[in-house]
C-alpha positions in Angstrom: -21.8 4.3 3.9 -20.4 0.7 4.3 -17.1 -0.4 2.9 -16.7 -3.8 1.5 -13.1 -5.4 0.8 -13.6 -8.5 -1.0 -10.9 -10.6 -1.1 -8.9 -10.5 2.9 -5.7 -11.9 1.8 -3.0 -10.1 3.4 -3.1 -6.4 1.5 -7.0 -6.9 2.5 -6.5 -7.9 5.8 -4.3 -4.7 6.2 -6.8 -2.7 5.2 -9.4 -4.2 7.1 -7.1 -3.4 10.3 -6.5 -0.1 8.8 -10.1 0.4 8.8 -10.9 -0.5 11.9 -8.0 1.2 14.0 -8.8 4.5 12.0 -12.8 4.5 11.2 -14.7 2.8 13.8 -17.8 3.8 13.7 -17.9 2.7 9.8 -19.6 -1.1 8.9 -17.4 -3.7 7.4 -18.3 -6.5 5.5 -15.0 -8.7 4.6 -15.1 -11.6 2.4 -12.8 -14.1 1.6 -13.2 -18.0 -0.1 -12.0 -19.5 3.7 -12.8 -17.3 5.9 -11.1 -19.6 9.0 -8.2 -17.0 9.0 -10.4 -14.0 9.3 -13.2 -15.1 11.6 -11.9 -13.6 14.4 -12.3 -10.1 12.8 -16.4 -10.6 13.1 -18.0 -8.2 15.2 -21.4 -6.0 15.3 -19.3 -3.4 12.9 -17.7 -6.3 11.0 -19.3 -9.1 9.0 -16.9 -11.9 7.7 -18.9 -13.7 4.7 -17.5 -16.1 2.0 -20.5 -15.0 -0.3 -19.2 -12.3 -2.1 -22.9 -11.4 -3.2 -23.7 -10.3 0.3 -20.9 -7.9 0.3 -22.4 -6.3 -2.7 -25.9 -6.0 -1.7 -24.9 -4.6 1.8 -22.0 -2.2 0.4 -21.8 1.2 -0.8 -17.7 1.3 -1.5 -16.4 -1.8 -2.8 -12.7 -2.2 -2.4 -11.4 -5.2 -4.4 -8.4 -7.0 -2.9 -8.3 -9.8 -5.6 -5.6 -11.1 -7.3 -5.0 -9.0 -10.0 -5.8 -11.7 -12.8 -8.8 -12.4 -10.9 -10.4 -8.8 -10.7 -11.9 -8.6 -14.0 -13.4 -11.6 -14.5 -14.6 -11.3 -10.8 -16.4 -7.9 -12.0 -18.1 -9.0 -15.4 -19.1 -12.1 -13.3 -21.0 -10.1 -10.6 -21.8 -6.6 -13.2 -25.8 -7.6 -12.6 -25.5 -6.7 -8.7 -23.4 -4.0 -9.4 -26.0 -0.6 -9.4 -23.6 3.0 -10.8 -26.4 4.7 -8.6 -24.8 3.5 -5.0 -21.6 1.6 -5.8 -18.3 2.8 -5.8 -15.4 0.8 -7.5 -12.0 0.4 -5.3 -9.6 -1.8 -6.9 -6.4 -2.2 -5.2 -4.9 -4.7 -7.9 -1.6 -3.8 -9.6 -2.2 -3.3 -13.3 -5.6 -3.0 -13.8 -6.8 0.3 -15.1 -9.8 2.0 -14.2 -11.0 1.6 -18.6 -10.6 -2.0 -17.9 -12.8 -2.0 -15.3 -15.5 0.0 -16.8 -15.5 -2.0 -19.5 -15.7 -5.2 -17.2 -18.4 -3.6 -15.1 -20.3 -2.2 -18.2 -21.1 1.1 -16.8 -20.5 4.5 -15.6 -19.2 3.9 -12.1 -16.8 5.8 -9.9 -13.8 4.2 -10.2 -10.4 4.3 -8.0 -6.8 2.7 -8.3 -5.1 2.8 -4.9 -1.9 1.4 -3.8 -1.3 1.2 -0.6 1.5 -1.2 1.1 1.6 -3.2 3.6 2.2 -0.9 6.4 -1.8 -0.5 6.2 -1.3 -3.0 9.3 0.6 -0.1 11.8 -1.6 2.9 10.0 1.6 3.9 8.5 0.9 3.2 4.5 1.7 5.4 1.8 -1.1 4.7 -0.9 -0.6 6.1 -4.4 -4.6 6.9 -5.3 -5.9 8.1 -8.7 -9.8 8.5 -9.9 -11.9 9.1 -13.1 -15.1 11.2 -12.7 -17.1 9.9 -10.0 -20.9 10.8 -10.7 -21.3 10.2 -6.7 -18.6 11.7 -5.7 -17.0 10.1 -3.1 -13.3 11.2 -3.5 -13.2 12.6 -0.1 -14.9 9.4 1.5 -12.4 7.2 -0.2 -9.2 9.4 0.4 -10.7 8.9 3.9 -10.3 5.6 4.1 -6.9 6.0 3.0 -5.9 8.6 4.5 -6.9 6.4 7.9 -4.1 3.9 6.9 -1.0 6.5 6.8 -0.3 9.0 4.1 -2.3 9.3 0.5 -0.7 11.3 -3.0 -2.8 11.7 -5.4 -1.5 11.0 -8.9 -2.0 10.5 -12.6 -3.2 6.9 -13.3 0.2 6.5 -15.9 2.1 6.8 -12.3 0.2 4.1 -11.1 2.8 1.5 -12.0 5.7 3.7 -11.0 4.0 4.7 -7.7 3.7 0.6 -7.0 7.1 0.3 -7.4 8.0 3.2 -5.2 5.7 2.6 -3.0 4.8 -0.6 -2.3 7.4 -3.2 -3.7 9.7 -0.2 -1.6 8.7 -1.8 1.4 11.0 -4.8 0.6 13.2 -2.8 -0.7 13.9 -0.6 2.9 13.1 -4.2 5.1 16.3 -5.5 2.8 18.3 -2.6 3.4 17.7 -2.9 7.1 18.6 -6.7 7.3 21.9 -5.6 5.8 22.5 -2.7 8.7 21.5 -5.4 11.1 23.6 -8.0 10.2 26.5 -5.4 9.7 25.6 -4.4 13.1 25.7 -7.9 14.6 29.0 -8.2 13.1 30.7 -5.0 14.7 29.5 -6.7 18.1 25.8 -6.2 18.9 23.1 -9.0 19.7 20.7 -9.4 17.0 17.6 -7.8 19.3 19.9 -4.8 19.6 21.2 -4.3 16.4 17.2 -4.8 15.1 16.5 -2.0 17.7 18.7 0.5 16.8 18.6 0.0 13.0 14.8 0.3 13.3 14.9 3.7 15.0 17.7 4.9 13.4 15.2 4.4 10.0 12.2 5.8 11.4 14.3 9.2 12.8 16.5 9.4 9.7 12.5 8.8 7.9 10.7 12.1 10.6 14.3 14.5 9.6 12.8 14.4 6.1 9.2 14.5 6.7 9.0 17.1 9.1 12.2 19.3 8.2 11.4 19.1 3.9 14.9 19.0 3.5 16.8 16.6 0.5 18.4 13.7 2.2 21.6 14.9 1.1 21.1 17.7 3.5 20.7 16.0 6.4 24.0 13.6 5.2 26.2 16.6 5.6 25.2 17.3 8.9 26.4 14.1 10.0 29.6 13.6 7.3 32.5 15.6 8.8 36.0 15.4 7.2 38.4 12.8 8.0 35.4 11.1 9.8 34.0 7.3 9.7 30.8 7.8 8.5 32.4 9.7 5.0 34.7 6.6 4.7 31.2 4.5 5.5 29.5 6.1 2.6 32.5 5.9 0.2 32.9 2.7 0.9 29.6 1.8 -0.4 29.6 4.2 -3.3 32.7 2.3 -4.3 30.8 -1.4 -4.2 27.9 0.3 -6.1 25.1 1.1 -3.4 23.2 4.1 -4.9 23.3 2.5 -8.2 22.3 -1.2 -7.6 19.6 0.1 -5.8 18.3 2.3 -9.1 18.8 -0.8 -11.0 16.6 -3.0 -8.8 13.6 -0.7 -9.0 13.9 0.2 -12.6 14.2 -3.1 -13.4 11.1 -3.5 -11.0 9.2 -1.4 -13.1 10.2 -2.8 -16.5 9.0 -6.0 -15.6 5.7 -4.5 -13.9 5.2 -2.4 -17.4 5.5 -6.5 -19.4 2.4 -7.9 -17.3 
């Protein structure tokens, strides 16, 4: 099968690179209104068009990278080159449901909502995907093509916007959180290149204790928390200027805006 992601702005672009780090040997048609900042992509297993019809026509999965405002109109516009007996609806907009885009498509179409984030770029995403019945069934080829970009969960479509807040918006939320480390870091004596190096690895260990031990972060805090010591007085410290909870605040007031669009 060929995949098509229509719409290479920079969630599309990660994907493409996803795509191609992870699935090789699958064809690739990539369009995009100026497609100047994607030529370079074009290769005999990638074609970079601007005519979003040739995507379709060549394309068994089609993975919609549109703005979200734009996806539905962008389906009911194209519905007559859309065929339920060979396509396969992606969308990878935030708010659309898969209803809305059966409605837009007027058919019975296998439809998916994934949310990957931007670490789609370094194969190290973690998409949120959900599904309706798919009369081709292609759930494993699309979990595939997830799956090649870093880590897929399958949920419940009413934890779509939840898992996009977790999930993707989290990215900022961690990059934020580093920033602060470094620039503590910088200010306790180290360069900036050093302080970026050590907070990085320091997230990506403190990220493997969790993933490959199971354990609750809080485990993995005591081992390092002994009394009297500085990283207890560290932690305190932060509790006191309201760490744990401003960071609940931001993403639940994340989601309540996501839940008004």
């Amino acid at each position: 099968m060929k995949i098509g992601i229509i719409g290479c702005g920079n969630l599309g672009v990660s994907l493409l690179e996803g795509v191609l780090s992870e699935m090789p040997d699958i064809e690739v048609y990539a369009s995009k209104r100026d497609v100047s900042s994607i030529a370079h992509y074009a290769s005999k297993k990638v074609t970079v068009t601007d005519d979003n019809q040739v995507v379709i026509a060549h394309c068994d999965v089609l993975i919609f990278a549109l703005k979200p405002y734009t996806v539905l109109p962008f389906i009911h516009e194209h519905r007559e080159f859309l065929d339920p007996k060979r396509h396969t609806l992606v969308s990878v907009a935030t708010g659309i449901t898969m209803s809305q885009i059966l409605e837009a498509s007027g058919n019975n179409y296998g439809v998916y909502r994934a949310m990957p984030n931007t670490a789609a770029a370094v194969n190290e995403s973690m998409t949120a995907l959900s599904s309706n019945e798919d009369p081709l069934n292609r759930a494993a080829f699309v979990q595939e093509i997830f799956n090649g970009l870093g880590t897929t969960v399958h949920i419940d479509e009413s934890l779509m916007n939840a898992a996009t807040i977790l999930g993707a918006c989290g990215v900022a939320y961690v990059l934020r959180f580093m920033r602060a480390m470094i620039q503590g870091g910088i200010e306790v004596g180290f360069d900036a290149k050093t302080a970026t190096q050590i907070v990085s690895q320091t997230m990506k260990g403190a990220s493997e204790l969790i993933l490959q031990n199971g354990s609750h972060p809080e485990q993995e805090i005591d081992k390092v928390t002994t009394p009297k010591g500085c990283t207890i007085v560290g932690l305190n410290e932060m509790e006191h200027s309201g760490f744990s909870s401003s960071l609940i605040k931001g993403i639940t007031a994340s989601y309540e805006k996501i839940n008004k669009e």
